[in-house]
N, C-alpha and C positions, 0 to 999 in steps of 0.2 A: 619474599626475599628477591631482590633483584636477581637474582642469579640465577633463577628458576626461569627467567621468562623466555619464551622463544624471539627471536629476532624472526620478523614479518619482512618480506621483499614483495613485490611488486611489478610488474611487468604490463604493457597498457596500450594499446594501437586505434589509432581511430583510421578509419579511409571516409573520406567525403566526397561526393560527385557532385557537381550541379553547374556543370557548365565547364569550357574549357579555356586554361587563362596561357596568354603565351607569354613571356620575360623575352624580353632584346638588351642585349649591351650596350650600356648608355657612353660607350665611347669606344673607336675603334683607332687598329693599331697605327693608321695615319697620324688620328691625333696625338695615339702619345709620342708617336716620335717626333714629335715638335719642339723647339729648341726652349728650352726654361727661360722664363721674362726676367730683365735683369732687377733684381731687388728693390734697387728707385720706383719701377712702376709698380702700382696697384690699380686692380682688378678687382673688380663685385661682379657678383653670381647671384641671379633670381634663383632659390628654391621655392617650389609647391611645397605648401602647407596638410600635409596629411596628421587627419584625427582618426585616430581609433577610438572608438567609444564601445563598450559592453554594460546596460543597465540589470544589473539583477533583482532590484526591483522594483516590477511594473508601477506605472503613473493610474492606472485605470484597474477596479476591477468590479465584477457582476454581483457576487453572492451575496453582497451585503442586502441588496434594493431587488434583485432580480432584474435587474436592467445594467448597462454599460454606464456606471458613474465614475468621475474622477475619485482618487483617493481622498485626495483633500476635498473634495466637495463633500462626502459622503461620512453624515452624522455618527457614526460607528467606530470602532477602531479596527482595523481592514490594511492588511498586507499580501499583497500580491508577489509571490518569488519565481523568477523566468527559470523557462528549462536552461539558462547560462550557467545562475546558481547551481541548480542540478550537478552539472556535467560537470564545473568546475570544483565541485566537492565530491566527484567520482561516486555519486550516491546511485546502488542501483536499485535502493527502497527506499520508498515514504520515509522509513525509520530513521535512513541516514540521516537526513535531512531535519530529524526535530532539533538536535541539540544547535542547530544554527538559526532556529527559530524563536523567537520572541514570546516564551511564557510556554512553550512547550517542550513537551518530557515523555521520555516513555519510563511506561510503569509498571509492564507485565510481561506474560511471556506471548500474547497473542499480539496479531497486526492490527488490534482495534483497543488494545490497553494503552491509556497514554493519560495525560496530564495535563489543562489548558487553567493557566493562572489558577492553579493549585485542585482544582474542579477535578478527580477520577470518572475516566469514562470506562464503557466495559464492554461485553460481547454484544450486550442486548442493546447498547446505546446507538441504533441503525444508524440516526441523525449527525455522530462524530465524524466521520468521515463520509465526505458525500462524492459522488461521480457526475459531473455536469451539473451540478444542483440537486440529484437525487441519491436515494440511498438503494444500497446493495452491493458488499462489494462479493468477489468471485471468490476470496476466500478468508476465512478466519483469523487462521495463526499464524501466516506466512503475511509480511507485509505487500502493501500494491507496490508493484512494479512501476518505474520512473521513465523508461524508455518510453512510456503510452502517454506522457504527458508535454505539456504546453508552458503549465507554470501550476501552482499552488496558492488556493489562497485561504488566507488566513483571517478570521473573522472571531474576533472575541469580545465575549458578553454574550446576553442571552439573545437568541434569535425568531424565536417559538412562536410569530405572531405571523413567518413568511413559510417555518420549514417543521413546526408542531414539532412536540416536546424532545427538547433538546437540555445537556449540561448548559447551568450556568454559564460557565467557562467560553464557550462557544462552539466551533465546527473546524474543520478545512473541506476546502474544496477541491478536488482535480480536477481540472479543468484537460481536458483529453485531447492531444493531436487529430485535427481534422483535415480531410482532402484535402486536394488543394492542387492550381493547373499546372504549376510548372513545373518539371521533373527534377525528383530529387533519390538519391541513393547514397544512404550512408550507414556504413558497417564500423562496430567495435568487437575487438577484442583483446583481454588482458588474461592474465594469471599471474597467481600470488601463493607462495608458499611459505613455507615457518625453518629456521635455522636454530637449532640449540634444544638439549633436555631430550637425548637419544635420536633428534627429526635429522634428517639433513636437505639439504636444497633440492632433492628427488622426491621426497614424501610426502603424500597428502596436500599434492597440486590441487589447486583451484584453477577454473577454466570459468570467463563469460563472452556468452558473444551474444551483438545484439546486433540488427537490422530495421533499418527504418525506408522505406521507399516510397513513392508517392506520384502521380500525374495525371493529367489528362486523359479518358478515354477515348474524345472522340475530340478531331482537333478544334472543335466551336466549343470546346469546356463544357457540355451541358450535362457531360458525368465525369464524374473527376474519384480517383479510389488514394485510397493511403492503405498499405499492409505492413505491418511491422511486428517484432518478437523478439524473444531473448529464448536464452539457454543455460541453463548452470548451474555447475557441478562443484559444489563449495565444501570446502575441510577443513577443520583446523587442528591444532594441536592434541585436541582431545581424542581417546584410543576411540577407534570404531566409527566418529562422527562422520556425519556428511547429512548432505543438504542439495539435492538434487531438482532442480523443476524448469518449465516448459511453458511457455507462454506468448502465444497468436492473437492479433487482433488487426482484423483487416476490417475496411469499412469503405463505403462509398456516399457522393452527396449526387442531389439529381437536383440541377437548380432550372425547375419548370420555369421560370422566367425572373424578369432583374428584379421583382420582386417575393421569389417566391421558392426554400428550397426547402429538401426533403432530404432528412441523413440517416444514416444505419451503420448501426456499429454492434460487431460481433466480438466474441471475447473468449478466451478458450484457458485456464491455468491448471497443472496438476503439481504438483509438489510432495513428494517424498524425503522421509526425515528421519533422525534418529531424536530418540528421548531420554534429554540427558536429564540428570536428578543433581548431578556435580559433588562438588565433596562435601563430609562431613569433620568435624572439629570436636573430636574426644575431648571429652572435660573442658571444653570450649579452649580448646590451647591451639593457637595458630601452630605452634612447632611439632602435634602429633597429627598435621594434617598429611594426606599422603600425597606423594608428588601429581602435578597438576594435571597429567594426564590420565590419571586413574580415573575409567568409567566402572559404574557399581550396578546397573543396567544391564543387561540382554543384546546382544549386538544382532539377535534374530528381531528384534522387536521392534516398532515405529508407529509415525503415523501418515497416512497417504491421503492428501486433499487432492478433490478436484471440483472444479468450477466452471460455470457457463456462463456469461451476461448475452443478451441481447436488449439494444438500446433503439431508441427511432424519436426523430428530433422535427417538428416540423416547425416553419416560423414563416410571416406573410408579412408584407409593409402595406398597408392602404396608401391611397394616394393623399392621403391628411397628416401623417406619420404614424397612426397609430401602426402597432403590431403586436401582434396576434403569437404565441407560443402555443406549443404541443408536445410534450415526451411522454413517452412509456419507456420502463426498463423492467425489462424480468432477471431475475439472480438466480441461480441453483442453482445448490454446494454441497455435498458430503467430504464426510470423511470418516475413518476407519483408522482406529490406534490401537494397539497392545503395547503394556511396559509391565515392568517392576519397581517401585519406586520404592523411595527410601521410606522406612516407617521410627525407626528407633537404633542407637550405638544399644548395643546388650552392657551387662554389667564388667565382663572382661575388656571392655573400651579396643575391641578389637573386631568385634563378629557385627553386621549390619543386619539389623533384620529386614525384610521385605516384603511389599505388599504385589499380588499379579491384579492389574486392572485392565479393563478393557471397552470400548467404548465406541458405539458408532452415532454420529451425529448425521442431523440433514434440515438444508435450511433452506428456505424458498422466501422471493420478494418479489410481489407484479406492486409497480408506484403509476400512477398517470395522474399527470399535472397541467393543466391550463389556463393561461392568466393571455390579460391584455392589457399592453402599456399603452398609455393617454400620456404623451406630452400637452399642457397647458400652457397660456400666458396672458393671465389678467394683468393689463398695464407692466406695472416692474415686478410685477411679483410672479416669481414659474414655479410651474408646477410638473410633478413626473407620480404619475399616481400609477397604480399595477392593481388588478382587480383580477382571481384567479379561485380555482376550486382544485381540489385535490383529492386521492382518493390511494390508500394503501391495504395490502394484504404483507402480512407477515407470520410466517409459518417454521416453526420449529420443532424438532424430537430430538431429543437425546433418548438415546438407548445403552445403560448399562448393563452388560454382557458378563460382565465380570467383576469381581471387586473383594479379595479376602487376601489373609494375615499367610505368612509361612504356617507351618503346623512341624512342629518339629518334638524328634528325630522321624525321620521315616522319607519316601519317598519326594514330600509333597511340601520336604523342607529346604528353602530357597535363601536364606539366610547365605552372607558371603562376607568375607574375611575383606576388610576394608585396605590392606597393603601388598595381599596377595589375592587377588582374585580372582577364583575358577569359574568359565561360562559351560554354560551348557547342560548344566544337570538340572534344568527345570522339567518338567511336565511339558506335555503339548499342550499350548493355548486353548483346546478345545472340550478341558476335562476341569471339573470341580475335585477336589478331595472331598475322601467319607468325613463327616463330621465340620467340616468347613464353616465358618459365620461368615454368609454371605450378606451383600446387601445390595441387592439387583434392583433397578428402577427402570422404568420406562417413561418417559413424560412427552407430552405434546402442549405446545402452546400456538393457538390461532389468536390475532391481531387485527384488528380492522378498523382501520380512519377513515374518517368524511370530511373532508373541511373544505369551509369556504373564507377568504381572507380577501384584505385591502389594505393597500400602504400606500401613502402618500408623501414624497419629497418635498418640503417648499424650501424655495429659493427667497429670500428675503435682503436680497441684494450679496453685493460679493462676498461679504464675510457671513453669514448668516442662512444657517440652513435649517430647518427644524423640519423632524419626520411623525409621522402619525399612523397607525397602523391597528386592525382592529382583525378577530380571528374568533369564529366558529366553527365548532368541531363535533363530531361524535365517534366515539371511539368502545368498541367491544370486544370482548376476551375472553377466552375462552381456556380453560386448561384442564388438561387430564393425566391423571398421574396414576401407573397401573405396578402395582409389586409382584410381581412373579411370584407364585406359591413357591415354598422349600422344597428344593429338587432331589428327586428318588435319587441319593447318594449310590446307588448300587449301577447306576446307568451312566454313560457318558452323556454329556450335555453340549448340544452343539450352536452354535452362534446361527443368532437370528439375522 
């Protein structure tokens, strides 16, 4: 019902540095007190011609070819969206940003569920979303952060012959803000809160602030740093939520000479959260839903990421055009969740039953990649060939800690009234109940690619582009799946 929803406000400040502009008065009080020309004569005035122009999206992007190709040249279907886009749709995740996208959607509740021309990608789909070309992001279920980027690009269809097994659908790419010499300082910050349905314009502020900075170290440019980050502290209407996290990424480039630089990029995100499960719908009847802010959850409960990236870029021009690439990126993320989650409405369509889960994950990505671009040109026909070898490690464990039903009457029974709900009378997280049906896992999966690849551009005059591309791989796997024996019920059991 319309009547239920909160009214959302908004509040939003940007400061930008980058040099300083002076305004003068284009007419002083001499001239205006000059006597008005009598209405027979006329008079013309040269004005300058000022264009403003803002493109949100780019003419040029990389990921398709792994080289710099125009849009239109480049045989794919390939959209580049500038950090303007960005800013102008106040996006401060990836996530904002799908529903203005072309064939994408999000589809889950993590930063890597999403949807490219109907194609589902998932946690384990590393290739979805990639960082400069490569995969690993810093964390899971929180989307990447927008203040670290450049532009976004967009590449759909299959690509599996440049970037190994990938969705149908296609990828994006983030393409990452880089150094750069001339100084730049720019600060945001907004807040946004909810009006209506017991909130009022004081409760459950939101707060973001973000920083971007950049210049010169030494004044011959031959090290140049960019450091930038966010902060924030998000809430919404729902009882208990928030959404709190932190995120650093400073980097520097060292250009050993006019053909030759070396970049590094560090990365640092943690993000604490609450886990909502939302409501339920007795007898599936919209009308005995309870109002919108009822959480059925634990407000002691959550989960807490944190993430690392370290990246390193190196790239060379021969005196012929060829050049020469190099990255490594390493990623490593855990995280650490307890909840209660919904399991069942009981038969009196009023009592919730609940399940305690708990779950600690941890994920690791070393990628190194190196190709060289050959520009050709037999007579009228050109050529952009890339010839490159690659090489990944991907490391994963989930560790279930916890995982069983209420048990009721009695202590260990967590069951809660879905329009009046009491917190607090659960167990400590760190105890099984006697008799409990647990079902604890532990798993690990090791991941290892080899590949060697080549793609070729040809140019077959203006209109006419045809691509060729061929890809050898080797790929092993490894997995382990351990079930923890039934635990001596007469003990406490404590988290691994």
């Amino acid at each position: 019902m319309l009547s239920r929803k909160p009214l959302a406000y908004s509040i939003s400040m940007l400061l930008l540095v980058n040099g300083i502009a002076v305004a003068e008065e284009a007419a002083n009080s001499e001239e205006s007190a000059q006597p008005a020309e009598a209405p027979s004569e006329k008079k013309t005035q040269d004005f300058d011609t000022i264009t403003v122009e803002q493109k949100f999206v780019k003419a040029d992007a990389k990921s398709a070819m792994k080289m710099d190709v125009a849009v239109m040249d480049t045989p794919f279907s390939v959209q580049s969206y500038s950090e303007g886009l960005i800013k102008s749709l106040e996006a401060y995740t990836l996530a904002d940003v799908f529903n203005h996208m072309t064939g994408v959607k999000q589809s889950g509740q993590t930063g890597m569920d999403m949807t490219l021309r109907g194609f589902a990608t998932s946690g384990t789909d590393m290739n979805s979303i990639l960082v400069d070309g490569l995969p690993g992001l810093a964390e899971r279920f929180s989307s990447p952060p927008t203040v670290a980027l450049d532009r976004v690009e967009l590449v759909r269809g299959a690509m599996s012959v440049l970037y190994g097994q990938n969705q149908p659908g296609g990828f994006l790419n983030m393409v990452t803000k880089k150094p750069q010499f001339d100084p730049l300082y720019a600060f945001g910050l907004s807040t946004s809160g909810y009006l209506g349905h017991s909130l009022g314009i004081g409760d459950d502020k939101s707060y973001h602030f973000d920083f971007d900075t950049a210049g010169h170290i030494d004044k011959d440019g031959v090290f140049n740093y960019r450091f930038l980050g966010e902060l924030n502290n998000n809430h919404n209407y729902r009882d208990f939520n928030y959404d709190r996290s932190r995120f650093l990424a400073p980097s520097a480039a060292w250009n050993i000479d006019e053909s030759t630089q070396l970049l590094a990029q560090l990365e640092y995100r943690k993000d604490s959260s609450l886990i909502d499960t939302y409501l339920v719908a007795p007898k599936r009847d919209i009308n005995l839903v309870a109002p919108i802010n009822t959480f059925y959850g634990e407000p002691s409960t959550g989960r807490v990421e944190e993430g690392k990236t370290a990246t390193f870029q190196f790239n060379h021009t021969f005196t012929n055009n060829w050049v020469w690439n190099a990255a490594f990126r390493y990623a490593d993320y855990s995280s650490d969740q307890t909840d209660f989650s919904s399991v069942a409405i009981l038969a009196d369509n009023v009592t919730l039953q609940r399940r305690a889960r708990a779950l600690e994950v941890s994920r690791n990505t070393k990628t190194f990649d190196t190709n060289l671009a050959i520009p050709l040109e037999t007579g009228p026909i050109e050529q952009k060939i890339v010839v490159g070898v690659t090489s990944e490690r991907f490391s994963i464990n989930n560790n279930r800690t916890k995982f069983f039903n209420s048990t009721c009457p009695g202590k260990y029974c967590f069951n809660i009234n879905i329009y009046n709900p009491v917190y607090g009378l659960v167990p400590a997280f760190d105890t099984i109940p006697p008799g409990a049906a647990t079902s604890l896992t532990n798993n690990t999966n090791n991941d290892d690619t080899r590949a060697i690849y080549v793609s070729d551009l040809i140019s077959l005059g203006e209109h006419w582009k045809v691509s060729l591309g061929a890809r050898n791989f080797n790929d092993d796997s490894t997995a382990i799946s351990i079930t923890p024996p039934a635990p001596d019920q007469s003990k406490t059991i404590k988290k691994s």
